[in-house]
C-alpha positions as CSV (number, residue, x, y, z in Angstrom):
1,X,0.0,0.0,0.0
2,X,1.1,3.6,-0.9
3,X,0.7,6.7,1.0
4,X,-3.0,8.3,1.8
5,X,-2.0,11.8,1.9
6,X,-3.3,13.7,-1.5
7,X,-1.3,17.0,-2.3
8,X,-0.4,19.3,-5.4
9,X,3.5,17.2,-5.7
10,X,1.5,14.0,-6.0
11,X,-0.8,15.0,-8.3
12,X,2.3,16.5,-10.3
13,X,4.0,13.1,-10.3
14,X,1.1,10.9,-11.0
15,X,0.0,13.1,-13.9
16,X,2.9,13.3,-15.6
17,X,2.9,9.4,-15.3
18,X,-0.2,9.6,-17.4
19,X,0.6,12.0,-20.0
20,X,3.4,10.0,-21.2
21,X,1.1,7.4,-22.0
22,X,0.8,4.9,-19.4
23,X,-2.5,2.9,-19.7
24,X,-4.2,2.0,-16.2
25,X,-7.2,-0.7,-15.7
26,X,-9.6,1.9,-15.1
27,X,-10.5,6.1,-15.6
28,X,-13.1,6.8,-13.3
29,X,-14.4,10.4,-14.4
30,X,-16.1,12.4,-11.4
31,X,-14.8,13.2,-8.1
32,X,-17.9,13.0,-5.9
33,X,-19.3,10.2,-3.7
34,X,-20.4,8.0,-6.2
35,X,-16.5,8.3,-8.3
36,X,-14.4,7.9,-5.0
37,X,-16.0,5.2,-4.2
38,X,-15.6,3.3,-7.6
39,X,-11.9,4.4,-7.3
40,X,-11.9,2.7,-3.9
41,X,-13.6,-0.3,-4.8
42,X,-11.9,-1.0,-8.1
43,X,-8.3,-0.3,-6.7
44,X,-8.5,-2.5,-3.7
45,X,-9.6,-5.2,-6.1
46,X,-6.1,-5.0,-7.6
47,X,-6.8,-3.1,-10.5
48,X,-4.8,0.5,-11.5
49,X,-7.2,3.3,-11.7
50,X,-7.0,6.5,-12.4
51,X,-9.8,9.4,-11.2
52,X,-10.2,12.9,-12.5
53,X,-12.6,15.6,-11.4
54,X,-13.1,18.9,-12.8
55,X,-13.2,21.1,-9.6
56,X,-12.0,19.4,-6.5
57,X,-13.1,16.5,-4.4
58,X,-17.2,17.0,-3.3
59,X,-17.4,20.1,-5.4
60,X,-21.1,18.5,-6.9
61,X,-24.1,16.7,-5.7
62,X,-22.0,15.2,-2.8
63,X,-21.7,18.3,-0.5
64,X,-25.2,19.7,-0.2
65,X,-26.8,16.6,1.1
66,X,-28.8,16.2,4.5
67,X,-25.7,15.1,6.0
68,X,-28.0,11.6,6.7
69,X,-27.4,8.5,6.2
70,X,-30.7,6.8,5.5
71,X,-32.8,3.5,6.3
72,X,-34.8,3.5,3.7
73,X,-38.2,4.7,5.9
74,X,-39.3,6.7,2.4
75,X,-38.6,3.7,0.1
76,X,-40.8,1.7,2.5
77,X,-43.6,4.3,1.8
78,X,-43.3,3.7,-2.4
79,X,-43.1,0.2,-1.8
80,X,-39.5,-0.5,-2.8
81,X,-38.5,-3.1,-0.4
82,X,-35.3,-3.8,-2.2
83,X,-34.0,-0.3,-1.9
84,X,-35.4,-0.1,1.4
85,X,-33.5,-2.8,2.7
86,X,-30.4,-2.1,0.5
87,X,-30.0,1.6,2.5
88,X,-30.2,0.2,5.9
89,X,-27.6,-2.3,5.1
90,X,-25.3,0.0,3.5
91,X,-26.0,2.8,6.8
92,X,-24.9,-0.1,8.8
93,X,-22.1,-0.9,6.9
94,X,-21.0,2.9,7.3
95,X,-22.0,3.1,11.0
96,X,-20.3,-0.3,12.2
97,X,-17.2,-1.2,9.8
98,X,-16.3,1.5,7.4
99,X,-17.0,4.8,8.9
100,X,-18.0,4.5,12.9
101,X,-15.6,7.8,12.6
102,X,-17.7,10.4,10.4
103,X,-21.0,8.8,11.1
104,X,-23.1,9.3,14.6
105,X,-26.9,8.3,15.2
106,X,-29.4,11.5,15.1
107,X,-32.4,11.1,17.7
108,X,-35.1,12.2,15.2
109,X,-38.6,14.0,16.7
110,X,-41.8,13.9,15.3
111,X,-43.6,16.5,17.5
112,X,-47.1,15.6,18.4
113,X,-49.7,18.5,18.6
114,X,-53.2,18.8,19.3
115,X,-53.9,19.4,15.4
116,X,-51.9,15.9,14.8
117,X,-54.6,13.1,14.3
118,X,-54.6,9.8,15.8
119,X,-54.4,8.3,12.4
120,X,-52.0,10.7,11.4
121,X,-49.6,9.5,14.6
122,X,-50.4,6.0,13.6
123,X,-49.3,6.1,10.2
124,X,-45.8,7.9,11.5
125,X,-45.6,5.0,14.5
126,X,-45.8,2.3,12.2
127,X,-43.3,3.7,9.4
128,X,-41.3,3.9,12.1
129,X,-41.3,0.4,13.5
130,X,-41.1,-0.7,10.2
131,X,-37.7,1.2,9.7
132,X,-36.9,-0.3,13.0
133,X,-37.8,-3.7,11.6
134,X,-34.8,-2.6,8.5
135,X,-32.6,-1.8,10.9
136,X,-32.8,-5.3,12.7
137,X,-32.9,-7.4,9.1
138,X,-29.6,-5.5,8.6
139,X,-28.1,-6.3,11.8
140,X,-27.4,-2.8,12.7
141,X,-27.6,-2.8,16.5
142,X,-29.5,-1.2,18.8
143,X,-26.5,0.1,20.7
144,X,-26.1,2.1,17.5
145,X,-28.9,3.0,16.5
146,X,-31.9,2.8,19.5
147,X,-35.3,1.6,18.7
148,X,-37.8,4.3,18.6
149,X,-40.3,4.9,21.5
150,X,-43.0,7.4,21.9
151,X,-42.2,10.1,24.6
152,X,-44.5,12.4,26.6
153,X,-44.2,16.3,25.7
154,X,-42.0,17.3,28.6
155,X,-39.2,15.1,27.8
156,X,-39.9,16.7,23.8
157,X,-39.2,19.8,25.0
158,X,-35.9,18.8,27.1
159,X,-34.8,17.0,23.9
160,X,-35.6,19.6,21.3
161,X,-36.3,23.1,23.9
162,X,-36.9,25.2,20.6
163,X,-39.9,23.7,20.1
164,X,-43.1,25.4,20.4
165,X,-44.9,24.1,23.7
166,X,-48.3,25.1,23.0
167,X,-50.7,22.2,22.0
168,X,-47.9,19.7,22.5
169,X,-48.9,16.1,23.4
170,X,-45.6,14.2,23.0
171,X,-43.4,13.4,20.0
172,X,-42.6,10.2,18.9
173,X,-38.8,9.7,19.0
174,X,-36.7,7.1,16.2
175,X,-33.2,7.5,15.0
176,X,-31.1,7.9,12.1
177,X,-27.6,7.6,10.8
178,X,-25.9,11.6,10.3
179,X,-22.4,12.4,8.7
180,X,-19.9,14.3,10.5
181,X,-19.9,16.3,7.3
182,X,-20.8,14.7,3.8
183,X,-17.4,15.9,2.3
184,X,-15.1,14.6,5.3
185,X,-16.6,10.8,3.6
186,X,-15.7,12.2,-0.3
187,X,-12.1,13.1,0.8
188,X,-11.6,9.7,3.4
189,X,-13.2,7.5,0.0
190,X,-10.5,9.4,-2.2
191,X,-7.8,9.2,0.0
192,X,-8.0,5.5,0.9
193,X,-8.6,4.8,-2.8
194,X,-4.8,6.3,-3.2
195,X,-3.1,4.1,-0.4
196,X,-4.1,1.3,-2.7
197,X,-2.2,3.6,-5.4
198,X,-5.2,5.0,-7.1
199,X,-4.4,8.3,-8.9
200,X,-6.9,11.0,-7.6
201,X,-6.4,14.2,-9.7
202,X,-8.4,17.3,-9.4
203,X,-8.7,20.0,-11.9
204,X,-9.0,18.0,-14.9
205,X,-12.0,18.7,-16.8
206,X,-12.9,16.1,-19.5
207,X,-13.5,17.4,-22.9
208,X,-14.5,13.9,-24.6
209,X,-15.1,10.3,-23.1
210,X,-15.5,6.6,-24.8
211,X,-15.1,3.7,-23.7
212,X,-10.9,3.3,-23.1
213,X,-10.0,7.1,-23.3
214,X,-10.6,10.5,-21.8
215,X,-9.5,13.9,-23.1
216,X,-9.0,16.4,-20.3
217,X,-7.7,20.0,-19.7
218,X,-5.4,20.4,-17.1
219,X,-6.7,23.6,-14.7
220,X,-3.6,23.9,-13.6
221,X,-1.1,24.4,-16.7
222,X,-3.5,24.8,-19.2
223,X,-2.4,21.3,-21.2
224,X,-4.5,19.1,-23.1
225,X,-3.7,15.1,-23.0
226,X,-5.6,11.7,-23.2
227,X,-5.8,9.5,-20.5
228,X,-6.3,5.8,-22.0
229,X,-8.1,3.2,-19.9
230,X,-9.1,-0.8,-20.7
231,X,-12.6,0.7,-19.4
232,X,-14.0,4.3,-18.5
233,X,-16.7,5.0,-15.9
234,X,-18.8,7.9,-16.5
235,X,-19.4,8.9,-12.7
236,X,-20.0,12.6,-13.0
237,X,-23.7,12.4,-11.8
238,X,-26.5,15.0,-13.3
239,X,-23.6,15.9,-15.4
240,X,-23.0,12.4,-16.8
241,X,-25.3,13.8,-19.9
242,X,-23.2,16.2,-21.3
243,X,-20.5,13.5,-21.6
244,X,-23.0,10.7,-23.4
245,X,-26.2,11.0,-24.9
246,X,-27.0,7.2,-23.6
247,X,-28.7,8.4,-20.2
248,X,-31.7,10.6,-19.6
249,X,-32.2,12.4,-16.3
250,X,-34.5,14.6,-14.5
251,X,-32.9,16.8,-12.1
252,X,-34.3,17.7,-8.7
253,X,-33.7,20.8,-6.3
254,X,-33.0,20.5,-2.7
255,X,-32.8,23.3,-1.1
256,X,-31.3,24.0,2.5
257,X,-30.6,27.0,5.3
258,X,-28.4,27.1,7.5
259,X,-28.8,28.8,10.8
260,X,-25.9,30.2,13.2
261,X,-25.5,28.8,16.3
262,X,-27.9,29.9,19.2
263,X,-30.6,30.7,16.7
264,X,-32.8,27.9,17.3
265,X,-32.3,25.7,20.8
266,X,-31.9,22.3,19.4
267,X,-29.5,20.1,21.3
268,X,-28.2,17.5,19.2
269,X,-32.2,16.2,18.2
270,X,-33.2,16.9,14.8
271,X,-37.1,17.6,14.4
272,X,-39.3,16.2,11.3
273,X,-42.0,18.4,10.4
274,X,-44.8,16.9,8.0
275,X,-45.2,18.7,4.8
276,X,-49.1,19.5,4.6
277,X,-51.0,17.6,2.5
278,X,-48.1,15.0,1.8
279,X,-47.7,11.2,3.9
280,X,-44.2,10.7,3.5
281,X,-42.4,13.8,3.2
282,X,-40.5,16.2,5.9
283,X,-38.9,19.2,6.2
284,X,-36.0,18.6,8.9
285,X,-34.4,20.7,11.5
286,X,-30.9,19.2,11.6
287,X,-28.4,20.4,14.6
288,X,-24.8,19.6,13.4
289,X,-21.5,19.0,16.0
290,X,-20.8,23.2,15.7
291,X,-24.0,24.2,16.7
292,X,-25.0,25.1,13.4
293,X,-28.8,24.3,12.3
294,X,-29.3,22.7,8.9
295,X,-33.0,23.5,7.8
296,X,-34.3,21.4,4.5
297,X,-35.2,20.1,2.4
298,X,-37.1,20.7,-0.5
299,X,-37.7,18.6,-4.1
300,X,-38.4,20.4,-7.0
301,X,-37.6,19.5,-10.7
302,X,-35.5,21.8,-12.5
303,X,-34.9,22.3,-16.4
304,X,-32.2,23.7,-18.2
305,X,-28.4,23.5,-18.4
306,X,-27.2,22.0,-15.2
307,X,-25.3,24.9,-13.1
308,X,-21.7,24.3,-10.9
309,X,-23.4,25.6,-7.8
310,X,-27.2,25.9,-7.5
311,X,-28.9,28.6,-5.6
312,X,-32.1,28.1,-3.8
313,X,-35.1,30.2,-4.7
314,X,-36.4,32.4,-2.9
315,X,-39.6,30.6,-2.9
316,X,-37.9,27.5,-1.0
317,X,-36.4,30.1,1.6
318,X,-40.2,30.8,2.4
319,X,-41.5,27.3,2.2
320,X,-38.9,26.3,4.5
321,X,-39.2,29.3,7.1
322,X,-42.9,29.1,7.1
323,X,-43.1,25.2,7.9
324,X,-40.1,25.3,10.6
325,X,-41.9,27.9,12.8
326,X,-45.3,26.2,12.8
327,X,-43.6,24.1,15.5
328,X,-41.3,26.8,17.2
329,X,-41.5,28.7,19.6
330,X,-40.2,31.7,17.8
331,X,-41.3,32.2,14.6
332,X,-38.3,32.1,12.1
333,X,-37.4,35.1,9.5
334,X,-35.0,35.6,6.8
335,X,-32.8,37.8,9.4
336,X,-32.4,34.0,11.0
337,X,-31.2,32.8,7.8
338,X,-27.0,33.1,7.8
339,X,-26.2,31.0,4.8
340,X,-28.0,28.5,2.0
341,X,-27.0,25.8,-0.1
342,X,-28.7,23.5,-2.3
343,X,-28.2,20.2,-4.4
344,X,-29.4,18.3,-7.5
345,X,-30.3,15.1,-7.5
346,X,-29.4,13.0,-10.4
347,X,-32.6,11.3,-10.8
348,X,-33.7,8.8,-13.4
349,X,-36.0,9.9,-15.7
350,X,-39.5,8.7,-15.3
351,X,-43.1,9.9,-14.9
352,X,-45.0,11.4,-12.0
353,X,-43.1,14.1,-9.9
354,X,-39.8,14.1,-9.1
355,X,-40.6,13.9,-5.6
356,X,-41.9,10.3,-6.3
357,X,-39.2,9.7,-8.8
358,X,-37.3,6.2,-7.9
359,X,-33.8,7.0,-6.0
360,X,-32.7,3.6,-7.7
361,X,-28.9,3.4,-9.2
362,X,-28.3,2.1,-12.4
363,X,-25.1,1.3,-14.3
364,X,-25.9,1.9,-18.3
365,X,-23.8,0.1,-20.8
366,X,-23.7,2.9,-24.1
367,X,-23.6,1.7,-27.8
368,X,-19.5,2.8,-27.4
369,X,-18.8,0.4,-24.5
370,X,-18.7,3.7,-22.3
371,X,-20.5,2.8,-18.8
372,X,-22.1,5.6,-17.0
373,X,-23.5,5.3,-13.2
374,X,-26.8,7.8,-12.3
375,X,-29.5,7.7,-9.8
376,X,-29.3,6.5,-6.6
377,X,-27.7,8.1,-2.9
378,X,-25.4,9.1,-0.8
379,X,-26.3,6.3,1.4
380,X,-25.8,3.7,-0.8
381,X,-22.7,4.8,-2.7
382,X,-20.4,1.8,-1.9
383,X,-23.3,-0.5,-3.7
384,X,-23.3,1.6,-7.2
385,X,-19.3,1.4,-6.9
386,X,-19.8,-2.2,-6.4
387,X,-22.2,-2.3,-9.1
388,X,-20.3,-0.2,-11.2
389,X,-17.0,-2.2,-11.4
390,X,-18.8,-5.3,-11.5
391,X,-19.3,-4.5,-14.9
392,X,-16.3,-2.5,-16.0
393,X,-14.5,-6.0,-15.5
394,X,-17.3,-8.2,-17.6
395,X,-17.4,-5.6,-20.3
396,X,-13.4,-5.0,-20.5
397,X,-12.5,-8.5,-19.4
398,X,-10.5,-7.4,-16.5
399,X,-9.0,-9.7,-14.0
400,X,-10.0,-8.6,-11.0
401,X,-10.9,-10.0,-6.8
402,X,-13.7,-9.9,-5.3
403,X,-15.6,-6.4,-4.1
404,X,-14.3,-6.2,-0.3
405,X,-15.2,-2.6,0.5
406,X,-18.1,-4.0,3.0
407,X,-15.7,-4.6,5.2
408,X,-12.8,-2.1,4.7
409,X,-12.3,0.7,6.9
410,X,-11.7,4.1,6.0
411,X,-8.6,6.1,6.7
412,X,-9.1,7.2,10.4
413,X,-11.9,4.6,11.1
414,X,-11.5,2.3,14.0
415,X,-14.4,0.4,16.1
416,X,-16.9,3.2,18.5
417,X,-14.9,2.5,21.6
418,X,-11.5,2.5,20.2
419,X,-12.5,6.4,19.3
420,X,-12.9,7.3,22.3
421,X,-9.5,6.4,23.3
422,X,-8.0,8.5,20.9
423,X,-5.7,11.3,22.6
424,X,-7.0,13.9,20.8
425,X,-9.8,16.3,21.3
426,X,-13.6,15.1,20.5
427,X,-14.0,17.6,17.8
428,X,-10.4,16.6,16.1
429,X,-12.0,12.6,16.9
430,X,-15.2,13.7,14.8
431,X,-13.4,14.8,11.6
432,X,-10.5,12.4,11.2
433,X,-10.7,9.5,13.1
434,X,-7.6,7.9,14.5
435,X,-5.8,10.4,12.6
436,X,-6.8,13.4,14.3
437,X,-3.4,12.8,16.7
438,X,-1.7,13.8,13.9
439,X,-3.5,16.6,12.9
440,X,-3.4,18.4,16.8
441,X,1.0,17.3,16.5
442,X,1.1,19.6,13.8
443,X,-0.2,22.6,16.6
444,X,2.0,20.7,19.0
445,X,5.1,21.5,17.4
446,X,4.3,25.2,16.1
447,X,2.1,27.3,18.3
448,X,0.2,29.5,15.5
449,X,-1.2,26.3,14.0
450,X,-2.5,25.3,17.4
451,X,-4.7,28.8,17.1
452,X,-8.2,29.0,15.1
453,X,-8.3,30.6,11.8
454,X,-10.7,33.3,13.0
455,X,-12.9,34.3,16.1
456,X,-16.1,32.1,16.1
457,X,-14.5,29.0,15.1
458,X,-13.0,26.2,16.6
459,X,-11.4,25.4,12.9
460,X,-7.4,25.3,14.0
461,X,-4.5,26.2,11.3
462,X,-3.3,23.2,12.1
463,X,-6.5,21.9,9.7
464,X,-5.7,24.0,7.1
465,X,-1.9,23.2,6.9
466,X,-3.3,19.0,6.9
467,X,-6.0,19.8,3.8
468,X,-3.4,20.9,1.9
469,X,-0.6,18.8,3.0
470,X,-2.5,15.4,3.1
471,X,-6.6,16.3,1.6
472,X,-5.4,17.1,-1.7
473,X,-6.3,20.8,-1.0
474,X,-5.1,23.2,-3.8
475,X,-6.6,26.7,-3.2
476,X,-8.1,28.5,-0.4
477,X,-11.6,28.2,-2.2
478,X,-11.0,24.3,-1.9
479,X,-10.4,24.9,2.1
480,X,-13.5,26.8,2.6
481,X,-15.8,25.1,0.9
482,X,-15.0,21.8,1.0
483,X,-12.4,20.7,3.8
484,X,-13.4,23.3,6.5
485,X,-17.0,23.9,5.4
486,X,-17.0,27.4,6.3
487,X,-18.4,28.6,3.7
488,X,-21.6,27.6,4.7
489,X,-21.6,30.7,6.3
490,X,-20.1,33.6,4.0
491,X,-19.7,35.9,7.3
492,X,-17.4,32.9,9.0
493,X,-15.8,32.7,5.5
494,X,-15.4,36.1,5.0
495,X,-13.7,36.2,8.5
496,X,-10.8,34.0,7.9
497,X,-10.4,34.3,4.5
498,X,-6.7,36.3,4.8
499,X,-5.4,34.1,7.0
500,X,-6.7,30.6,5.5
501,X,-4.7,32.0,2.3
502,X,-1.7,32.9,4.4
503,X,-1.5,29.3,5.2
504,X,-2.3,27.6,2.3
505,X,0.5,29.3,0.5
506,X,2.7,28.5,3.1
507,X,2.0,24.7,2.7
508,X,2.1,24.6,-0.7
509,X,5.1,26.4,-1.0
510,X,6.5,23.5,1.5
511,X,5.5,20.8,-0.9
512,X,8.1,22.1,-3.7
């Protein structure tokens, strides 16, 4: 095995590997969940794989999700079993073997007021056993994920103290998987993918794909080259259409808001707030480890070219606000509001709404041997890698082993007790695992690394000096948006902007 860390000289070496014309097993073309996790799975099968991403690790889809990591309650509710069951198997995979590290369990309340119906709270109760019934068939256990129980309205209120007291009878109480942060996994899949020497390169935006070559533009230098592969997998998600016209999609918005810490009192409880007129769909309120408040999500189709970075409409901003303060005690305004983001789901195309669309994967051979991967979620990414190389080695006749990412941890995963042994502080624990000694050494041995990178964070230099050194960070916009997450809040962003560049130009010019 080869080194984890992911930085600008590697990328250097390893592409200039490529460009002189060194054929690998596999080009994987996409650097979000669903990519990184092919990587993974086809280079710890034995196989020599190249990945390249436009942007930078997480820059799609993969970093303006829930944070969740579903059971499959909603598939129950459409009557897909299969998926149902496929989601709380791959949530226990990530919460027991692969990832106890960036993954917690989220109490979950569904607040009970005098306008909720008895059929109404019957209907919820039983989903929820029957999620709790997924949870058991996948051997997830309950010391990880507790069964759910109805609880009276004080013990709500204790839970969740935001919530609006008036007319409140109780809350019925389940649980959930939750990421750490959804790019934290995106980065651990890539950089575990290179210790089994995958080539993980960012800024390389393909031009043209077939089956056994990619063109690409190097972002850095400005070069053109081919990249030749035995098999290429289109992994670029609602993208993957303007790369082959074998795959039809229909898009989907979800929009989120994020609230700064103190503005809503929500312990570490999320509450699931029933859309009106609608059985199976809530808006949540989702506390995260830094106090922030996530509040989503939404599901609207969208047309038109696909943009980098969504925006959410101002009509989702006052869907969302509206339905969050019917059970708050303080009604929420757009002064509440300190930052937005939103994602596009890369839905299959098929009739009805999008809402109700199928969150199935599918792997799609085209007429040029190209394969292409679309659908499906965050949850269940290791089963579309799996899926996915599965058939890159019966199309391209690779000699490969056997898919063995079920049971192979991430970088910085270890079992939940072993965590909690780690001499480092809980919040260093949360992010990086059994690496997050090394990350607090690095303020150990020089004291302005130890300090935070602005007031109103707990974010430490010492962060910013590993993204680049070991994360594959290549530009401040890459450590604020996608290593540190502090963009989520342009004023936190704003705040240590000058100093996050400071550093990053430091590191890379230590890397030369």
């Amino acid at each position: 095995m080869t080194s984890g860390s992911l930085n600008a000289r590697r990328r250097e070496r390893e592409l200039a590997a490529l460009a002189s014309g060194e054929r690998v097993d596999v080009v994987v073309v996409g650097g979000g969940v669903t990519g990184t996790g092919i990587a993974l799975d086809a280079a710890s099968r034995g196989l020599s794989v190249a990945l390249v991403e436009a942007h930078d690790l997480a820059f799609g889809t993969s970093r303006w999700s829930s944070k969740l990591v579903h059971g499959g309650l909603r598939y129950l509710a459409h009557g897909e079993l299969g998926l149902a069951h496929e989601s709380a198997v791959e949530r226990g995979i990530l919460m027991t073997r692969t990832a106890p590290h960036l993954t917690r369990a989220m109490p979950q309340l569904f607040p009970l007021y005098s306008g909720t119906s008895r059929v109404q709270e019957a209907v919820v109760a039983a989903a929820l056993r029957a999620g709790d019934g997924l949870r058991r068939a996948a051997r997830t256990p309950s010391s990880v994920l507790p069964r759910p129980r109805k609880i009276p309205a004080a013990e709500a209120l204790a839970l969740a103290p935001g919530l609006s007291a008036h007319g409140l009878r109780g809350a019925l109480l389940a649980y959930d998987g939750a990421l750490v942060d959804d790019a934290r996994l995106v980065v651990s899949l890539a950089r575990t993918a290179a210790t089994f020497g995958a080539r993980v390169l960012t800024r390389l935006s393909a031009s043209s794909v077939s089956a056994d070559r990619v063109t690409v533009r190097d972002g850095v230098s400005g070069d053109t080259l081919d990249i030749h592969a035995r098999q290429v997998i289109n992994a670029t998600g609602v993208w993957a259409g303007t790369l082959t016209g074998a795959v039809r999609l229909r898009p989907s918005l979800g929009s989120h808001l994020v609230l700064a810490p103190g503005t809503v009192p929500m312990g570490t409880t999320s509450v699931n707030i029933g859309v009106p007129g609608e059985t199976n769909r809530f808006v949540f309120l989702l506390p995260q480890p830094d106090g922030r408040v996530y509040l989503g999500l939404t599901d609207e189709p969208i047309a038109g070219p696909i943009p980098d970075v969504p925006v959410v409409p101002e009509s989702d901003v006052d869907f969302l606000l509206s339905l969050a303060s019917s059970v708050l005690a303080r009604p929420l305004t757009r002064a509440d509001v300190a930052g937005s983001f939103a994602g596009l789901r890369p839905l299959v195309a098929g009739g009805g709404r999008s809402a109700d669309l199928s969150r199935k994967h599918a792997v799609l051979a085209g007429a040029d041997g190209l394969l292409t991967v679309v659908g499906g979620k965050l949850t269940t990414y290791r089963r579309m890698a799996e899926d996915a190389v599965d058939a890159a080695v019966r199309l391209a006749g690779l000699s490969a082993s056997p898919c063995r990412t079920a049971r192979l941890p991430l970088l910085g995963a270890a079992p939940r007790p072993d965590l909690s042994l780690v001499d480092a502080a809980p919040r260093l624990v949360a992010r990086y695992g059994t690496e997050a000694p090394r990350v607090a050494a690095l303020g150990e041995l020089d004291a302005e690394f130890a300090a935070p990178v602005a007031p109103g964070t707990e974010i430490t230099a010492a962060e910013i000096v590993w993204a680049v050194r070991n994360e594959g960070a290549l530009d401040v916009e890459d450590v604020l948006e996608r290593r540190t997450r502090l963009s989520l809040i342009p004023a936190d962003a704003a705040a240590a902007t000058a100093r996050v560049a400071e550093l990053v130009d430091k590191s890379l010019a230590g890397l030369t």
